[in-house]
C-alpha positions as CSV (number, residue, x, y, z in Angstrom):
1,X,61.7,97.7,103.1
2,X,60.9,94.2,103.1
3,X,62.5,93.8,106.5
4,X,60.0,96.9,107.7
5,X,57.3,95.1,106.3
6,X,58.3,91.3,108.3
7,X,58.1,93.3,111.5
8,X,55.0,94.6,110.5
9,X,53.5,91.4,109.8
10,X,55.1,89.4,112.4
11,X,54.1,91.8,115.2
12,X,50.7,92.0,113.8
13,X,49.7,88.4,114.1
14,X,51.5,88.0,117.3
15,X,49.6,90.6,118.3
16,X,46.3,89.6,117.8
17,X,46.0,86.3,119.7
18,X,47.1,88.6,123.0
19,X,44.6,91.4,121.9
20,X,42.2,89.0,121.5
21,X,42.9,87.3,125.4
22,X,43.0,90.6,126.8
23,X,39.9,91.4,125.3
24,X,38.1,88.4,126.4
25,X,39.4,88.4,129.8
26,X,38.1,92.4,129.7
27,X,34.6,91.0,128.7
28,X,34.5,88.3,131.3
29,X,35.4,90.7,134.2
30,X,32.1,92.4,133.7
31,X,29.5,89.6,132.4
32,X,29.4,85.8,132.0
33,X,31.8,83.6,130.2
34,X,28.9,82.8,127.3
35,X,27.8,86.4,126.8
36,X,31.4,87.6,127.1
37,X,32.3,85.3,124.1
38,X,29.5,86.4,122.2
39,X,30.8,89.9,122.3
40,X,34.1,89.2,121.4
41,X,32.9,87.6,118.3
42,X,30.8,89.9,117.2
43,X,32.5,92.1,114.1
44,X,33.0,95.2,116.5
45,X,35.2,93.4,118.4
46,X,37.3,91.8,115.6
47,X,37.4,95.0,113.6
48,X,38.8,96.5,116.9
49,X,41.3,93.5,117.2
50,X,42.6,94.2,113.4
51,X,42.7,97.5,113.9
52,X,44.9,97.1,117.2
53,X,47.4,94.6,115.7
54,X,47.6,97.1,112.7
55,X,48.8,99.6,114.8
56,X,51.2,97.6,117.1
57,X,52.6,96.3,113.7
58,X,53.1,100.3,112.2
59,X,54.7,100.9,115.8
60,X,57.2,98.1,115.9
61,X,58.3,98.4,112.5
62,X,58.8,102.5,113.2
63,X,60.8,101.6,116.6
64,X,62.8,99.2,114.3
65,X,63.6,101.0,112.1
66,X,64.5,104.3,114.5
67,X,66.2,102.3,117.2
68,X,67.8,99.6,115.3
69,X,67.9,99.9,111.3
70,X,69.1,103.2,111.3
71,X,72.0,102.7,113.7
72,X,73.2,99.5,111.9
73,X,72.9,101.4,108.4
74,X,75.4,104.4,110.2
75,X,77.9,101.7,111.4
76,X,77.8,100.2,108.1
77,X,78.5,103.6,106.2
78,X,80.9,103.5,109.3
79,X,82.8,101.0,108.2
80,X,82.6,102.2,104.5
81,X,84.5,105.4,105.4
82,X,87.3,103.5,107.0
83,X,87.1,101.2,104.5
84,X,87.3,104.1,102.2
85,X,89.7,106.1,103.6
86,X,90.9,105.0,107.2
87,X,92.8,108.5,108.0
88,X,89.5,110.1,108.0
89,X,87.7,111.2,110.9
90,X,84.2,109.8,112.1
91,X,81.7,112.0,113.8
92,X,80.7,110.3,117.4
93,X,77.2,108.4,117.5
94,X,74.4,110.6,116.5
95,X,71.9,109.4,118.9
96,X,73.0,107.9,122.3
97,X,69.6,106.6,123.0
98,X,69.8,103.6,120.3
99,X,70.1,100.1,120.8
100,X,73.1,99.2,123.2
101,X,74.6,96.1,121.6
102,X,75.0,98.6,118.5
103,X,75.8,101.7,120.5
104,X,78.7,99.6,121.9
105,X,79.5,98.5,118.2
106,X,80.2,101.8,117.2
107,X,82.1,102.9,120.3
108,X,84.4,99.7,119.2
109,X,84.7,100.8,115.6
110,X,85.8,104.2,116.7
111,X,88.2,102.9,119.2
112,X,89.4,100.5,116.3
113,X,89.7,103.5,113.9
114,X,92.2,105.4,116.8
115,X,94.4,102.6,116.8
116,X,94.3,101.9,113.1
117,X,95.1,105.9,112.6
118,X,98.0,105.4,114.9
119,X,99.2,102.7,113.3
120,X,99.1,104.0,110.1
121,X,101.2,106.8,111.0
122,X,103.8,104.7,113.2
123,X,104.4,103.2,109.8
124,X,104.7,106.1,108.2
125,X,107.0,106.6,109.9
126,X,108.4,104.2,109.8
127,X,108.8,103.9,106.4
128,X,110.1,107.2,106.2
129,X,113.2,106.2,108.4
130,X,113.9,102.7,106.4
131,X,113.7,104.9,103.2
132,X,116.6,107.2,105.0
133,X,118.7,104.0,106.0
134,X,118.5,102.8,102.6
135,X,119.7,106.2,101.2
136,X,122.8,106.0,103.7
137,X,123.1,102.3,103.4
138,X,123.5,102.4,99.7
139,X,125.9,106.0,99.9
140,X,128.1,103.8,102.8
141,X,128.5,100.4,100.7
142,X,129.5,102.4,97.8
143,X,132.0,104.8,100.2
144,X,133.2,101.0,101.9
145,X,133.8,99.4,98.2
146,X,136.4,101.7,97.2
147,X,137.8,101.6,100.8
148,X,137.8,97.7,100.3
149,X,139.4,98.1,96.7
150,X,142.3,100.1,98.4
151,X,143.3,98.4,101.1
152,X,143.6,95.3,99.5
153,X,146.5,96.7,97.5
154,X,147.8,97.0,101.1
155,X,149.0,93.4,101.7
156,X,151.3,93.5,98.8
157,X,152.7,96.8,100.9
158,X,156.5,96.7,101.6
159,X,156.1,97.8,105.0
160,X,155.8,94.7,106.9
161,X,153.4,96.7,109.6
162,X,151.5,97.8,107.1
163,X,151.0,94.0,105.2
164,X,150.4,92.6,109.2
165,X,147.2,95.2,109.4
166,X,145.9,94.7,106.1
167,X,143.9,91.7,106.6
168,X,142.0,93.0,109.6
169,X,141.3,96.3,107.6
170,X,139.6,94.3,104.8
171,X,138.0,91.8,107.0
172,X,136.3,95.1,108.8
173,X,135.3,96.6,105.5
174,X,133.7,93.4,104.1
175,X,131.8,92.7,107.2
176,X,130.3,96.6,107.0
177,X,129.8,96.0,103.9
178,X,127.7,93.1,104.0
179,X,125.7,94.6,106.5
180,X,124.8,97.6,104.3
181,X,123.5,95.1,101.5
182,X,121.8,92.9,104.5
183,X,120.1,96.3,105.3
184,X,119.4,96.9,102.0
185,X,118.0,93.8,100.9
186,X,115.6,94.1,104.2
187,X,114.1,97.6,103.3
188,X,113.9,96.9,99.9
189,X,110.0,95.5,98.6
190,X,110.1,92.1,97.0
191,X,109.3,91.7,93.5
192,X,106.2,88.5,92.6
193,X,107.9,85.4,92.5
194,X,108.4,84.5,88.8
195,X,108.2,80.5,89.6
196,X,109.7,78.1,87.0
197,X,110.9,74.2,87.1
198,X,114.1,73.8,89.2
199,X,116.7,70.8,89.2
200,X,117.6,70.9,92.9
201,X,120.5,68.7,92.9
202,X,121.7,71.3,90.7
203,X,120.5,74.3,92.9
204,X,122.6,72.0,96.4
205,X,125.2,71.9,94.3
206,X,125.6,75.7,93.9
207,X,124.6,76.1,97.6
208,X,127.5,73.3,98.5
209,X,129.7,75.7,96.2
210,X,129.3,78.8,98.4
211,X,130.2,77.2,102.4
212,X,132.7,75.1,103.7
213,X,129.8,72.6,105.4
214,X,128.7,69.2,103.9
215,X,125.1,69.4,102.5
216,X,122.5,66.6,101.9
217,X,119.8,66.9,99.8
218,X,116.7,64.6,100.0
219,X,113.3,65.2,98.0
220,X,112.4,65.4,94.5
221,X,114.4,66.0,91.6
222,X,112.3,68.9,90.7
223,X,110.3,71.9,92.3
224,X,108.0,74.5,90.5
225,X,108.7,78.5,92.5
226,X,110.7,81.0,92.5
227,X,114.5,80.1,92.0
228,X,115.9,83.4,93.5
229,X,114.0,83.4,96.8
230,X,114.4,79.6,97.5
231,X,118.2,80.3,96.9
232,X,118.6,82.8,99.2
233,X,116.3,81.2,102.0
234,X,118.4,78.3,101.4
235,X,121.8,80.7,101.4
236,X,120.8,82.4,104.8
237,X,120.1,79.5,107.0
238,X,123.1,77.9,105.8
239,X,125.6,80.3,106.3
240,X,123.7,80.9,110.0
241,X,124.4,77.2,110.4
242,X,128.4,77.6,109.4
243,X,128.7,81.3,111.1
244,X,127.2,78.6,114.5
245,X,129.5,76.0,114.0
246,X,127.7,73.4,112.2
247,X,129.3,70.8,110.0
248,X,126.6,69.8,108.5
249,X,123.2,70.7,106.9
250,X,120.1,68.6,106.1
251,X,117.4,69.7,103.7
252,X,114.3,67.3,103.3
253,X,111.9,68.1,101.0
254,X,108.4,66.0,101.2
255,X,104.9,66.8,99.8
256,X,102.0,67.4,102.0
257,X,98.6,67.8,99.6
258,X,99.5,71.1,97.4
259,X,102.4,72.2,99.5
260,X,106.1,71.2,99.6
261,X,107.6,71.0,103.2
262,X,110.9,71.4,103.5
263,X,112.5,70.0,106.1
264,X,116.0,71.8,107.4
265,X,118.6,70.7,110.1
266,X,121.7,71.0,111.1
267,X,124.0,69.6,113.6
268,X,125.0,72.8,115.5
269,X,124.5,74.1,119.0
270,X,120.9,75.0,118.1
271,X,119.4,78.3,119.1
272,X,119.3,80.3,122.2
273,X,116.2,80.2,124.4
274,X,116.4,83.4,125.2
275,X,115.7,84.7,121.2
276,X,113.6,81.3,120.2
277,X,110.0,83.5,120.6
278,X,111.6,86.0,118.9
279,X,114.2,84.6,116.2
280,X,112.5,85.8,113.1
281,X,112.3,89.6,114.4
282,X,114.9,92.0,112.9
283,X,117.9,92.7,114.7
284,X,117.9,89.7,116.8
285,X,120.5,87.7,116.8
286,X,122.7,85.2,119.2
287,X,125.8,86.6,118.4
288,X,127.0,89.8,118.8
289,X,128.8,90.2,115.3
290,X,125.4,90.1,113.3
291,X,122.9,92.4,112.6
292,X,119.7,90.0,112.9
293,X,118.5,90.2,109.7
294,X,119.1,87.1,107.7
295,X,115.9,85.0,109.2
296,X,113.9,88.5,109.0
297,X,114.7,88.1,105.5
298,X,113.7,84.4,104.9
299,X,110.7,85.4,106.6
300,X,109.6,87.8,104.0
301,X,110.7,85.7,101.1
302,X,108.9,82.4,102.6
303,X,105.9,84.8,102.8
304,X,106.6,86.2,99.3
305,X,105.9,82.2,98.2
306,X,102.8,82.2,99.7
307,X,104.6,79.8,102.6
308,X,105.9,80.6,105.9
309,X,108.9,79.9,108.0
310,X,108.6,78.2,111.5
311,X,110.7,77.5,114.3
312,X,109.0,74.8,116.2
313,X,111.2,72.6,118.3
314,X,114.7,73.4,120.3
315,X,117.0,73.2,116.9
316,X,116.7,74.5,113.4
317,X,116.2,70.9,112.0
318,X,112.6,71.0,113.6
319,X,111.6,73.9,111.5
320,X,110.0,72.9,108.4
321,X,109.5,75.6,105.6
322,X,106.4,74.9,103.7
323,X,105.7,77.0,100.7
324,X,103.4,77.0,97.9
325,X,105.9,74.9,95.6
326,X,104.5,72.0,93.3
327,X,106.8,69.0,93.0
């Protein structure tokens, strides 16, 4: 209402000063300039004026309201639906004879509202296939763990044949079966981060523990997040960097404002740059005996700690990984 009544007013007044020219001018075509002023001052012609500008005024705020107002209050319910629901279905524009920057506007929004609805469904499924994998995944690592408990009671076999094969047998099922849990671990939805105050030297040492490669540490003695997710972020890259031939690892911890960048190299061959634009999609990978899902993974956990994970320059050591950590 009060923006009916602003167009009422504002064409009002702007109205009058023309009125009042045209009138003039009207006056002046007929009679002298003296007498033609003396008419349009006389309360006739200013009640006439008023009455004029009224009108204009009741017009403009009408056409606003039909031609304008009214089609930005359907885009905005519009929006509300989607909003709302965005599998429903919008009728088309009710009237194709309003304003065209907001006729456009809604012929965006439905277009928008297509693709949306298509995308919602590719996810569904979507979803519905990773909650399939995950059903076989977990029914195959069980099926390959008592496979693996079996034929490691094959070295100590009599039959030297038999011993020879063993090895390769258990070094097949523990690679499947690491790639179940990989697959598991990347269908499966992330609980919060639960942060609490870790000793890193304590947390390198543990990562030192579990790979044959030498790892420095340098950065503060403590970080506030979530131990779990930085220990396995930490555990990927660095069994990417041994499974690539790196003998060493680098992680560099410094604060920038309410962040913690960490900072992590290596001195292997670096990465393809063939996968570089893609190296933190799933399934991609520069060697053929992985999957592709251990950076996926870091990926999701980096964004799980209100961070992210960046590859910015030819090798891994250019990456930093800045997360929401406090030091």
């Amino acid at each position: 209402m009060r923006t009916h009544f602003r167009i009422f007013i504002l064409t009002a007044i702007l109205s009058i000063p023309v009125l009042t020219a045209i009138l003039f001018y009207g006056f002046q075509a007929h009679t002298s300039t003296d007498i033609a002023f003396r008419l349009l001052i006389k309360g006739q012609s200013i009640l006439l004026i008023l009455c004029l500008a009224i009108l204009f005024g009741v017009l403009a705020a009408i056409l606003f309201r039909h031609y304008w107002l009214k089609p930005l209050n359907m885009l905005e319910q519009d929006i509300a639906t989607i909003a709302s629901n965005p599998d429903q279905l919008l009728p088309p524009p009710a009237n194709s004879r309003i304003s065209l920057p907001v006729l456009d506007a809604q012929y965006q929004l439905r277009s928008l509202h297509q693709k949306v609805r298509q995308s919602i469904r590719q996810r569904q499924r979507l979803a519905d296939a990773g909650e399939a994998v995950a059903k076989i995944n977990h029914d195959l690592r069980n099926m390959l763990s008592s496979i693996l408990l079996v034929t490691e009671q094959l070295e100590s076999s009599a039959d030297p044949q038999v011993a020879q094969v063993a090895p390769v047998v258990i070094r097949a099922s523990e690679q499947a079966t690491e790639l179940c849990q990989n697959m598991l671990d990347y269908l499966s939805e992330l609980p919060p981060p639960a942060p609490e105050n870790l000793y890193m030297p304590a947390v390198m040492d543990e990562l030192s523990a579990t790979a044959e490669i030498r790892l420095l540490y340098s950065g503060p003695d403590n970080l506030f997040t979530d131990r779990m997710m930085l220990f396995r972020i930490f555990l990927n890259l660095l069994r990417n960097a041994q499974d690539a031939g790196a003998k060493q690892m680098t992680i560099d911890v410094w604060q920038a404002g309410h962040l913690a960048v960490i900072d992590i190299s290596d001195n292997g061959p670096g990465i393809d740059n063939s996968i570089r634009d893609r190296i933190f999609s799933a399934f991609t990978s520069g060697r053929s005996s992985h999957i592709g899902l251990g950076l996926a993974i870091c990926l999701d956990l980096a964004l799980a700690l209100e961070g992210r994970l960046a590859l910015r320059a030819p090798r891994m050591r250019d990456a930093p990984f800045a997360c929401n950590c406090q030091r």
